[in-house]
Every structure is written in structure tokens, then in C-alpha cells.
C-alpha positions as CSV (number, residue, x, y, z in Angstrom):
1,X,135.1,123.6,110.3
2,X,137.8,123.9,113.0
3,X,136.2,127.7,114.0
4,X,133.8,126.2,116.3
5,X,131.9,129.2,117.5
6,X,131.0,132.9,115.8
7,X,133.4,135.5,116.3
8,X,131.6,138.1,119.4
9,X,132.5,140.9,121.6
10,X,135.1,139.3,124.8
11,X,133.1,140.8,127.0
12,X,130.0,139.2,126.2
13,X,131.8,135.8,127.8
14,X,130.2,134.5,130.4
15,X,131.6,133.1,133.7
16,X,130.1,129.5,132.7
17,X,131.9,129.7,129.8
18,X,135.6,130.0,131.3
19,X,136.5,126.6,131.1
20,X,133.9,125.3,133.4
21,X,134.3,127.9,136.0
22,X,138.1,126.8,136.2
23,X,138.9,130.7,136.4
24,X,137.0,132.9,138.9
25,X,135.1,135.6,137.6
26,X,136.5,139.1,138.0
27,X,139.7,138.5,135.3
28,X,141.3,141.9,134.0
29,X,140.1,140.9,130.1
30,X,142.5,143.1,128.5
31,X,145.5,141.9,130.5
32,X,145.2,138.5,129.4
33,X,142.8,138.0,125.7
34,X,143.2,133.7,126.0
35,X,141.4,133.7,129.0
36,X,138.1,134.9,127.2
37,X,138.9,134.2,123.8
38,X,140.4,130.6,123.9
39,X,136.6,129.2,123.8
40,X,135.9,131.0,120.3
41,X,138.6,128.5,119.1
42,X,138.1,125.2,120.2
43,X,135.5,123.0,121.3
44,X,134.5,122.6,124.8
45,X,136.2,120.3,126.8
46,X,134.2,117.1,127.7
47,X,136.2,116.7,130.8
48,X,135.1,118.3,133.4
49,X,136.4,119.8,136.7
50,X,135.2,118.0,139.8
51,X,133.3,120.8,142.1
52,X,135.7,119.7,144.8
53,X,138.8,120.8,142.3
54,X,136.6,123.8,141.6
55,X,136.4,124.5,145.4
56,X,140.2,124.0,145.9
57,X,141.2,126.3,143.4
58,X,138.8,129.2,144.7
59,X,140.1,128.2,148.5
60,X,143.4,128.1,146.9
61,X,143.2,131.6,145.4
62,X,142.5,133.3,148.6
63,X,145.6,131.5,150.4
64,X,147.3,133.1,147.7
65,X,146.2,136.7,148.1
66,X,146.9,136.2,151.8
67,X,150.6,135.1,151.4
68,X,151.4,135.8,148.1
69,X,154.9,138.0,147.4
70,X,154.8,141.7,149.0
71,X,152.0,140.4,151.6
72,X,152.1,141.4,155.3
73,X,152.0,137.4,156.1
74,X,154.7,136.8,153.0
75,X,157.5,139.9,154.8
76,X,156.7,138.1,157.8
77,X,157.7,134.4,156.8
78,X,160.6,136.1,155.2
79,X,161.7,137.9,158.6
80,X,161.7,133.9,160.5
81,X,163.6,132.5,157.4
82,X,166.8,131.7,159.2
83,X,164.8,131.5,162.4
84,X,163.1,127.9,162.5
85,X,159.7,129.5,164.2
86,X,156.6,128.5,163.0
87,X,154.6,130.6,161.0
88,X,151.3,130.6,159.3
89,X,152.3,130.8,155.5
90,X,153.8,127.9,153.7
91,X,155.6,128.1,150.1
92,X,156.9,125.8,147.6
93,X,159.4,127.5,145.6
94,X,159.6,126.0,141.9
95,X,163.4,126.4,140.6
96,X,163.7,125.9,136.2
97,X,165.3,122.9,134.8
98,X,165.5,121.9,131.1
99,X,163.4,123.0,128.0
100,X,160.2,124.1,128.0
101,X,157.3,121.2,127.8
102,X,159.5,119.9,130.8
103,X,159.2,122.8,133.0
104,X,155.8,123.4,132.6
105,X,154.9,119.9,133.6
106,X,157.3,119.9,136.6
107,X,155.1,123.5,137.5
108,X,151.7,121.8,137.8
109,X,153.1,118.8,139.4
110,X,154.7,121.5,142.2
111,X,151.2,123.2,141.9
112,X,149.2,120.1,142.8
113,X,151.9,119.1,145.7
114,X,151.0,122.9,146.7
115,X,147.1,122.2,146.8
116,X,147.6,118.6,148.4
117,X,149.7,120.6,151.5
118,X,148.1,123.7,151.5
119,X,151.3,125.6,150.5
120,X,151.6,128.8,148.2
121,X,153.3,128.2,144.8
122,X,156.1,130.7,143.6
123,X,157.9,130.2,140.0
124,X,161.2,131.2,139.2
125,X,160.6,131.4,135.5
126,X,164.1,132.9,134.0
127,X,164.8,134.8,131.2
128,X,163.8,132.2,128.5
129,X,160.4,132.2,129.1
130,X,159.2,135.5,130.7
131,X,156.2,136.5,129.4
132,X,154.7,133.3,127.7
133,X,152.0,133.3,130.0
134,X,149.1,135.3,131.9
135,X,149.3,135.5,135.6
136,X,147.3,132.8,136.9
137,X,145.6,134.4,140.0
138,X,144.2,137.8,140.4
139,X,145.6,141.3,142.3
140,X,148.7,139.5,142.2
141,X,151.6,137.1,141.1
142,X,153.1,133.6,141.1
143,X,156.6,135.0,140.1
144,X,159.3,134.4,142.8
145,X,160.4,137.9,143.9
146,X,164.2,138.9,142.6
147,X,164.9,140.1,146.0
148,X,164.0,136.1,148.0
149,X,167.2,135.6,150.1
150,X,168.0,132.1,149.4
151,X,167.7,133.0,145.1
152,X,171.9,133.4,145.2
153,X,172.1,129.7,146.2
154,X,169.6,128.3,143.6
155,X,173.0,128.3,141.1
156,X,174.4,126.1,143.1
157,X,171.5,123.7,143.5
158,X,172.1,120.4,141.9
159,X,171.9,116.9,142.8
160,X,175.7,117.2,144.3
161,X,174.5,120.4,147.1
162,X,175.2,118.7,150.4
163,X,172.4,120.6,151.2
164,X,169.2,119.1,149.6
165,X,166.8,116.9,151.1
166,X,168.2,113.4,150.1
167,X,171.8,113.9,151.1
168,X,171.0,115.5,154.1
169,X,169.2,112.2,154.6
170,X,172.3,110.5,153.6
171,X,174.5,112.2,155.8
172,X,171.6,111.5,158.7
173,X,171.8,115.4,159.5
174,X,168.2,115.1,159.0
175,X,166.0,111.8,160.9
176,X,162.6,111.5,160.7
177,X,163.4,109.0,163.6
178,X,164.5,111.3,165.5
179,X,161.8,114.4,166.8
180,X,163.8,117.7,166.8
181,X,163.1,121.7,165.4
182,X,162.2,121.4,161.4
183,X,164.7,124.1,159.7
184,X,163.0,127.1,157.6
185,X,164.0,125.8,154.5
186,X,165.1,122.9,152.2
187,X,166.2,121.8,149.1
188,X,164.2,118.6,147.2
189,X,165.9,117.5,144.5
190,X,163.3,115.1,142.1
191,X,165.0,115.4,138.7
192,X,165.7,112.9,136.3
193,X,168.5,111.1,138.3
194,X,167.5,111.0,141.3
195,X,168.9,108.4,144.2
196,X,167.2,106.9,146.8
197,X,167.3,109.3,149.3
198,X,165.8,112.0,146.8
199,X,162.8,109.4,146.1
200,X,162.1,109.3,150.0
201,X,160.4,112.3,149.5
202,X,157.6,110.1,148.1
203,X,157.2,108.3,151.6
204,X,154.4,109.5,154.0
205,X,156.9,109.9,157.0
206,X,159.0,112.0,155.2
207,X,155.7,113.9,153.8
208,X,155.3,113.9,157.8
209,X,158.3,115.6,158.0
210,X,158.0,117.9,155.1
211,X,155.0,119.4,156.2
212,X,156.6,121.5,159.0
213,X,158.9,123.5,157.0
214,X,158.1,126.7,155.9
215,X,160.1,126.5,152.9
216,X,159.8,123.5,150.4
217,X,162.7,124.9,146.6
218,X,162.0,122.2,144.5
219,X,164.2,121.4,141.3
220,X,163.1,118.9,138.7
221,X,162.3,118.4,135.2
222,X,159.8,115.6,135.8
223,X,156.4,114.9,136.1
224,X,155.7,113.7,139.0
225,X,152.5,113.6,139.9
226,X,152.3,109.6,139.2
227,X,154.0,109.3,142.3
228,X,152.0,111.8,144.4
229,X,148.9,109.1,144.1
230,X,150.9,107.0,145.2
231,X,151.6,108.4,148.6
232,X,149.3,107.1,151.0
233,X,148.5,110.3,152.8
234,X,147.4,112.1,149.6
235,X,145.1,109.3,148.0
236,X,141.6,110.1,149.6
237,X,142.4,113.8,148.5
238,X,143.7,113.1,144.7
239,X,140.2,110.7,144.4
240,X,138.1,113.7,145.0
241,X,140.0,116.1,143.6
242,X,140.3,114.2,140.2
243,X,137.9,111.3,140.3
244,X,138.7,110.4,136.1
245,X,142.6,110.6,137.3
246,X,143.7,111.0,133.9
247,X,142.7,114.6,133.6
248,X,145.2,116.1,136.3
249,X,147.6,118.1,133.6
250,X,144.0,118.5,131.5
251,X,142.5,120.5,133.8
252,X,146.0,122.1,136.1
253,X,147.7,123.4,132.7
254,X,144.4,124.6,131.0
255,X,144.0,126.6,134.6
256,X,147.9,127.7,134.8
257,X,149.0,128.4,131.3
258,X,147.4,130.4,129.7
259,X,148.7,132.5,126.7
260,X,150.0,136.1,127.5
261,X,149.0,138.6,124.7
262,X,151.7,138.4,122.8
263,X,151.2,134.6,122.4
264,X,148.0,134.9,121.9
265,X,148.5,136.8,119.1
266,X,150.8,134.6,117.3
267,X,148.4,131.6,117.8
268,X,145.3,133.1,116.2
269,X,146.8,134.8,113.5
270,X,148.3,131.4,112.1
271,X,145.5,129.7,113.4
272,X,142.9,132.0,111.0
273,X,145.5,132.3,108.0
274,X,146.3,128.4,107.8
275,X,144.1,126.6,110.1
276,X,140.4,127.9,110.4
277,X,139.0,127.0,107.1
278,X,139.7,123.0,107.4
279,X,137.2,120.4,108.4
280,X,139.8,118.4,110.3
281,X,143.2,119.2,111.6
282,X,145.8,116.7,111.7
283,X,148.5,118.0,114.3
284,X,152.4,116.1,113.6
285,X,154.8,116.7,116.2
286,X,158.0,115.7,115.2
287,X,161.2,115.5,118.1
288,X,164.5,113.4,116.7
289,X,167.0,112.9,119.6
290,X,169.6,111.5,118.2
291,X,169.8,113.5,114.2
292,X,172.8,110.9,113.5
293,X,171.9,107.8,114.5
294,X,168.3,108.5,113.2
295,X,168.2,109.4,109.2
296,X,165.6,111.7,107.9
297,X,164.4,108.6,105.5
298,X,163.3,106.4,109.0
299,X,161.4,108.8,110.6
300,X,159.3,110.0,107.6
301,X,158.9,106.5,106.9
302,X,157.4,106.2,110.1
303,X,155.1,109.0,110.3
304,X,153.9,107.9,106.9
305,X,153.2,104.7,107.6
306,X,151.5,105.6,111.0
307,X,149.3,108.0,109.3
308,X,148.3,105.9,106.3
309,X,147.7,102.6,108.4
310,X,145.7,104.2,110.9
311,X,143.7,106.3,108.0
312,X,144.6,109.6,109.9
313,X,145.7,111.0,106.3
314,X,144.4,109.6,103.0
315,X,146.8,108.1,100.4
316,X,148.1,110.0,97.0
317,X,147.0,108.1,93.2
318,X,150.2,107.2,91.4
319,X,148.9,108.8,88.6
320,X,148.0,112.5,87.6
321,X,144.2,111.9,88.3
322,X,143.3,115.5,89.0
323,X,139.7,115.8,87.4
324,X,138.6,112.8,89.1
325,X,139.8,114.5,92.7
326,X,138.0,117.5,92.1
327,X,134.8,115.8,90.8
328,X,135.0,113.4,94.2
329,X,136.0,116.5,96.9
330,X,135.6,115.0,99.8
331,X,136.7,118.7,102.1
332,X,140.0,120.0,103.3
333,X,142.1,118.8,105.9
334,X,145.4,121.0,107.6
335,X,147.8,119.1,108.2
336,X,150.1,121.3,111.4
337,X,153.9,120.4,111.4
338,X,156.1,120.7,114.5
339,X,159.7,120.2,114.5
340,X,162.8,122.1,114.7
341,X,163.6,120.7,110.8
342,X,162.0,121.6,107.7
343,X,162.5,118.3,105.8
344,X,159.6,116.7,107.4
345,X,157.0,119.0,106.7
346,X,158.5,119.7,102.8
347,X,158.2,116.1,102.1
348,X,154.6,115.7,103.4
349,X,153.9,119.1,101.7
350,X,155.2,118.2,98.3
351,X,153.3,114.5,98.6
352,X,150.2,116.0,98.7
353,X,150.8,119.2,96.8
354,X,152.0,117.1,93.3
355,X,149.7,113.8,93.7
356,X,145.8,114.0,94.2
357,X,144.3,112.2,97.2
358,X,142.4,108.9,96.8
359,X,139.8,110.3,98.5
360,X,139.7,113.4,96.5
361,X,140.2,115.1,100.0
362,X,142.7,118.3,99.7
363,X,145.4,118.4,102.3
364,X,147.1,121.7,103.3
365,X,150.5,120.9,105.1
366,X,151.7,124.1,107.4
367,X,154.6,124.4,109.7
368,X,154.7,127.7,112.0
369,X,158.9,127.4,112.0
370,X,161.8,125.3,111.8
371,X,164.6,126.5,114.3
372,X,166.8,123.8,113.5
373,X,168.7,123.8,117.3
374,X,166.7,123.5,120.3
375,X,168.0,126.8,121.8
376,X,168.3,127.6,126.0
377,X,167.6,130.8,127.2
378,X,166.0,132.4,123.8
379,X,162.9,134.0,124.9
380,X,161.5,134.3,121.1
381,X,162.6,130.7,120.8
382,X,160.1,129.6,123.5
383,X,157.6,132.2,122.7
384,X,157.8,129.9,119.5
385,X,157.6,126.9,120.6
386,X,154.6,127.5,123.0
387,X,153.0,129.0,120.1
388,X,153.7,125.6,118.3
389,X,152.2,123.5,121.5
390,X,148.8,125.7,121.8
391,X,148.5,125.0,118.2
392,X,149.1,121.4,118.2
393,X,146.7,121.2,121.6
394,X,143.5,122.6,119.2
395,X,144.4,119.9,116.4
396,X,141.3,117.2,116.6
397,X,143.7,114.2,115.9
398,X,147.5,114.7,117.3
399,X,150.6,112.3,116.3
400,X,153.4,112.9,118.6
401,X,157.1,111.7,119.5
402,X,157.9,109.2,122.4
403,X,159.6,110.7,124.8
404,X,158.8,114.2,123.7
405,X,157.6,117.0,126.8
406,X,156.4,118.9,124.3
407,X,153.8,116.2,122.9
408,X,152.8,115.5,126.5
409,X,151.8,118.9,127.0
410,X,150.0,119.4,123.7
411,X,147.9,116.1,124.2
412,X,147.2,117.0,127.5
413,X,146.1,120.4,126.9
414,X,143.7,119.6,124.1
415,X,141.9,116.7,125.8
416,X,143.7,113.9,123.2
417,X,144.6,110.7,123.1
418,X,147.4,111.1,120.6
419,X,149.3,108.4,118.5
420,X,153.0,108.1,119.4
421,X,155.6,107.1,117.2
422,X,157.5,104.7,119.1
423,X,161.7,105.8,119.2
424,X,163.2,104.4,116.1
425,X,166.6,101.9,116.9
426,X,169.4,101.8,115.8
427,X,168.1,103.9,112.5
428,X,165.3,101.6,111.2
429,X,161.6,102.3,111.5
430,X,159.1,100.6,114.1
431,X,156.8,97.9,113.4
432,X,153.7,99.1,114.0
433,X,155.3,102.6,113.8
434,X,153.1,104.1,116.4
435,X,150.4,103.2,119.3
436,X,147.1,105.0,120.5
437,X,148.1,106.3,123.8
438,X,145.5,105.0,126.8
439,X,145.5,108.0,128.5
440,X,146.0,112.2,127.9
441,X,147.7,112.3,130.8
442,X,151.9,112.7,130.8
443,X,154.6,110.2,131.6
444,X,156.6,110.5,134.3
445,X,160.0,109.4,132.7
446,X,162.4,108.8,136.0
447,X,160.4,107.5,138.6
448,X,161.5,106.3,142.1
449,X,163.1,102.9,141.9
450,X,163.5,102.3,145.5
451,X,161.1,102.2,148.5
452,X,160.3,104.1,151.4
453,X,163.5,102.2,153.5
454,X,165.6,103.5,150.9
455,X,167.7,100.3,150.8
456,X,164.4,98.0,149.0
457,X,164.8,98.1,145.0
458,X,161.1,97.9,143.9
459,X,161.9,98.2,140.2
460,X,160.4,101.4,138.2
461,X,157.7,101.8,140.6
462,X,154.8,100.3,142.3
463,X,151.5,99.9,139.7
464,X,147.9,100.4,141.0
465,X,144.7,100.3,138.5
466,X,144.9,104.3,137.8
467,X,149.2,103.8,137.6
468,X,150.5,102.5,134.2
469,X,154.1,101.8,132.7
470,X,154.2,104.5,129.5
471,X,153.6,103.3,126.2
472,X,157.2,105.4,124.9
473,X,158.9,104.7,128.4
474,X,158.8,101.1,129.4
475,X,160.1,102.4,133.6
476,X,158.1,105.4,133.2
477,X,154.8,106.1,135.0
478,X,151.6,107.5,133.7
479,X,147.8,108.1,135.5
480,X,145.1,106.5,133.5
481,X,141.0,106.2,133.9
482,X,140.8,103.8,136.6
483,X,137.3,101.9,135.6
């Protein structure tokens, strides 16, 4: 059954048993109930931490208490802001782009450029998703203050701001040829369209650069930590900090996200209505971009014949053959449906609901809820759909969309290996309809195309044994287990 260990007393947790010492003892329980309880729901992870990530992280914890928001050193690096003097705190500053999955992978790629430079990490959440999750670090917070000077400006932040990273670059007000005072602060701009002068931040003599301002505000909605192994400078560090490379997002999200309460409590009450009984459970995620170039008809096709090729879900007799199910039960199965449609999950629901299973296996279909728009700045609607991902994460097979954030988090929270269902063109169904993905890990969709001169095309990006193209995004870039 999916309920993998008896119900006992948080408290009685041990420090071994928080995800392989990922979190430092000393937690306030009550404040955040995942951190203890997420173990009574899945199985343990067979990935483990390196101790050299385990070191990090504790090393990294008390950089944080030192210079974390309302600190003596914090008040003071704020004081030199405009004042280009050296000091002995160092930030980056994560700005929100886009939906959900997408932030939250652009946050632990900004988190591991944090432990790579020894900088503090501050989020600027908004509205939308306050509250999803449990503070990270202990006695005090990752949350950008409201009162950081430079948080008026952020509006204006986009790839046009004259002043960001890449066109000051472009406008040579900035040289790394040239040796002069590094300015407090800068914008880097690494979102989906970014130039070539944005993608020199990828270049060790920029990194060079980089490393001498106090202030890093990054904007993206990508996740980039592909490119990070790719920087020269960082590679020796990345090896012993992840020596199975694809278990970066595995191990950073499981550390970062963590439910807050009131998730929490949406999760395991759907999990033990709908969920906790089944021997198996069989998480769909479902993401249409394009409703009207895509019919319904295509994309159920699809999933059908992705789940029924690769045995993932058994087929339905033709005929009414109801004693013969029930005299060959083979167990129950939950099927989990995400998607902001209901037609999906009714159709799968009424397959199995009015036709027995060949295998005399019952199948439970459940969706947790259907908003129909994906909706920006709804805090309930995010509180939803991270519901929906933490669910899909404790599924032990996983089917997912290409292109989809939201899959990408999912799979890489729960350890899987899901099987994507390649885009559908021009509104007819894939053959094969899906692939096995070779790695957990996410795909950066817009990597740099150009190289460190800026004025060298390169293509979508340099490939080394742990570096692969996507399966879903032929350009995009994805860490796999380098063997």
C-alpha cells in the first residue's frame, strides 16, 4: 500500500530520518508539520545527499544567520549600497517571473549559484504564492524585506532596463577588460529570451567579475543550473557537491520547499481519503498549451495509448464481464489527475468505472481540481496547484506533459523518471505517444546560444557526458548520471 510507514507521535522523528540529515536538527515542529511528517508518506529516497552537500548546507545555514535580513552584518551592507565599498556579506536577490513550477525551479537554481559563490539567498515571493511553503532555515528568513531600497525598481526590471547586466555590457559601461571599482549592485537578466550579452554571465571572466559585487537581483523563469556545470570555475565544486549530477533539484527542492501547514493539510487529507488505500499510484499530469489547435480527442488519445502500451494502466473487456473481474482481483490502483480541465480525468474515470479491467485490477481515478484558466496572482490558485505537485511527486509511476514546469518539479521531487507525452502537432497524436525520461532532473528550456565572446553562435549549447538535449525540448539542456 502507498502508506509506507505506521502512523506515530512527530516528535518521535528522529534527526536520521529528516531526509538524510538534509535539515539540521533543532526545527520548530509545530511551525512547519512536512518537515517531520513527509517521511510517514512516502518511501525513503534512494538518492542520497553527498556529505560534502550535507556540509554546505550546514556551512551555508550559519552564513545565513550571520547576514540574513535585520542582521547587524545585513543593516550594514544596506548602509554601503550606493557606496561601492567592500563589505563582508554577499546576496543574491531572487526577483518572480511566470507561474509557479517555473519559479520554484529558477529559486533553487539562484540557491545553488548562492552556495557555489558563497552568497546569501533572498526571495521576493509576491502575493500569489505567500505562504505555500515553510521557512527553509532556522531563527530566521529567506523572504526579501518590504523595506530593500532597490524593491521600487524591480517593476521596471525587464530585459529592455538599460540597466541589467547584458546591456550594460552592450553599452560597454561595464568591461571585464578593463580593471575599475565593481558597483554595489546589478541586474542579471537569464529569462527565457535572453541575448548574448545576458548569456555572458555563464563565462568565467564575467563570473570573475560578478563575484565582487555585493548585490547579484536576478530575474528568470529558467532553470539554469545546466549551464552552471558548465562554467569552468564551478565544475570541481558541482562534482563534489552532486557526484550522481542528476539529483541537483532532487535533493535542493526536497531541502527548500517544503509544505507550510496549510498545504500540508490539503495534501494529506486527499492523500488518506483517495490515495492511501491503493497498491500502486499512477500520477497523470496533464498541461495543453495551445486548447485550440490541440482537441480534447488527441490528447486523450495519447495518454491512452501511452498508458496501455507501456502497461502503466491495464486495458477494459469489451464486454460486461464483472464476475470474472471480481473472481481474478488482482488489487487497487489510484489513478491522480492533474490538469486545469475536467474532461480528461471524466473520461478515464468513466473507462474504468463502466468496463471491468483485464486484469481484474480495480482503478480509482481522482482529480484534486480543475480550475479551467491558469490564473496569476491567486494565492488559493497556487496553494492548489502545489498541492497538486506534492501529490503527483508521491505517485510511484508519474506521466507528465513536455514542456510542463509543473511535471519537472513533481518528477524531481519524488525521485522519478516520468514518461512524457511528447507535444502533439498540428492536432494529431504522437507516434510513440510518449518516452521514459533519462534523467529526474529538469530541462532548462532557453539555454545560451552563444559563447563566452559573445559574437560565436555555438548552437543550443555545449554537451558534455552529464549535459543532454531534453527529450520534450530538442535546444533545451538537462543534467543526467554521468556513468
Amino acid at each position: 500500500m502507498n502508506s509506507f510507514l505506521i502512523f506515530t507521535d512527530s516528535g518521535n522523528v528522529s534527526s536520521q530520518q529528516l531526509l538524510d540529515e538534509l535539515f539540521a536538527p533543532g526545527h520548530d515542529k509545530g511551525s512547519c508539520l512536512s518537515r517531520y511528517e513527509a517521511i510517514l508518506f512516502r518511501k525513503p529516497s534512494s538518492h542520497k545527499p553527498s556529505p560534502y552537500l550535507l556540509s554546505k548546507l550546514r556551512n551555508y545555514e550559519s552564513l545565513h544567520n550571520l547576514c540574513g535580513p535585520y542582521t547587524e552584518a545585513y543593516n550594514k551592507t544596506l548602509e554601503q549600497l550606493n557606496s561601492g565599498l567592500t563589505t563582508d556579506c554577499n546576496y543574491v536577490v531572487y526577483t518572480p517571473l511566470s507561474g509557479l513550477g517555473n519559479r520554484m525551479l529558477t529559486i533553487a537554481s539562484a540557491f545553488l549559484y548562492a552556495l557555489l559563490t558563497n552568497r546569501v539567498l533572498l526571495v521576493e515571493f509576491g502575493s500569489e504564492i505567500a505562504g505555500l511553503f515553510c521557512e527553509p532555515f532556522q531563527q530566521t528568513t529567506w523572504l526579501l524585506p518590504r523595506d530593500f531600497p532597490l524593491r521600487n525598481q524591480f517593476d521596471n526590471f525587464s530585459q529592455e532596463y538599460p540597466h541589467t547586466y547584458g546591456n550594460m555590457l552592450k553599452s560597454r559601461i561595464i568591461n571585464t577588460a578593463v580593471k575599475s571599482s565593481p558597483p554595489p549592485f546589478l541586474y542579471i537578466y537569464l529569462a527565457y529570451n535572453i541575448d548574448r550579452y545576458d548569456g555572458l554571465f555563464y563565462c568565467d571572466q564575467n563570473q570573475d567579475q560578478l563575484g565582487k559585487v555585493p548585490w547579484l537581483v536576478i530575474k528568470s523563469n529558467q532553470y539554469f543550473v545546466p549551464s552552471l556545470f558548465l562554467v569552468p570555475s564551478f565544475k570541481q565544486e558541482l562534482s563534489k557537491l552532486f557526484p550522481d549530477e542528476e539529483t541537483v533539484f532532487h535533493h535542493l527542492g526536497r531541502y527548500l520547499f517544503q509544505p507550510s501547514n496549510e498545504a500540508w493539510g490539503l495534501i494529506t487529507r486527499f492523500y488518506r481519503a483517495y490515495l492511501s488505500k491503493a497498491d500502486e499510484t499512477i500520477g497523470i499530469q496533464v498541461r495543453v498549451f495551445d486548447t485550440k489547435a490541440t482537441p480534447f480527442k488527441t490528447v486523450m488519445d495519447q495518454i491512452l495509448s501511452c498508458t496501455l502500451k507501456e502497461k502503466l494502466l491495464p486495458e477494459v473487456l469489451d464486454v460486461q464481464n464483472s464476475a470474472a473481474s471480481l473472481s481474478n482481483n488482482q488489487g487497487l490502483k489510484a489513478v491522480l489527475v492533474t490538469s486545469l480541465y475536467s474532461e480528461y480525468y471524466e473520461h478515464i474515470k468513466g473507462m474504468y468505472w463502466t468496463k471491468p479491467t483485464v486484469s481484474g485490477e480495480v482503478i480509482g481515478v481522482y482529480q484534486p481540481s480543475h480550475e479551467e484558466h491558469e490564473i496569476y496572482g491567486n494565492n488559493m490558485h497556487s496553494m492548489k496547484a502545489w498541492t497538486e505537485i506534492y501529490l503527483l511527486s508521491m505517485s510511484n509511476v508519474l506521466i507528465t506533459s513536455s514542456w510542463s514546469t509543473f511535471g519537472y518539479v513533481a518528477q524531481s521531487l519524488g525521485g522519478l523518471k516520468p514518461w512524457m507525452l511528447y507535444r502533439p502537432l498540428n492536432g494529431t497524436t504522437p507516434d510513440p505517444p510518449c518516452v521514459q525520461a533519462m534523467s529526474m532532473e529538469p530541462c532548462f528550456h532557453f539555454p545560451p546560444s552563444y559563447g563566452c565572446k559573445a559574437d560565436v553562435y555555438i548552437g543550443p549549447g555545449a554537451i558534455v557526458p552529464h549535459v543532454k538535449h531534453c527529450e520534450d525540448v530538442g535546444w533545451g539542456l538537462k543534467l543526467v548520471k554521468d556513468h
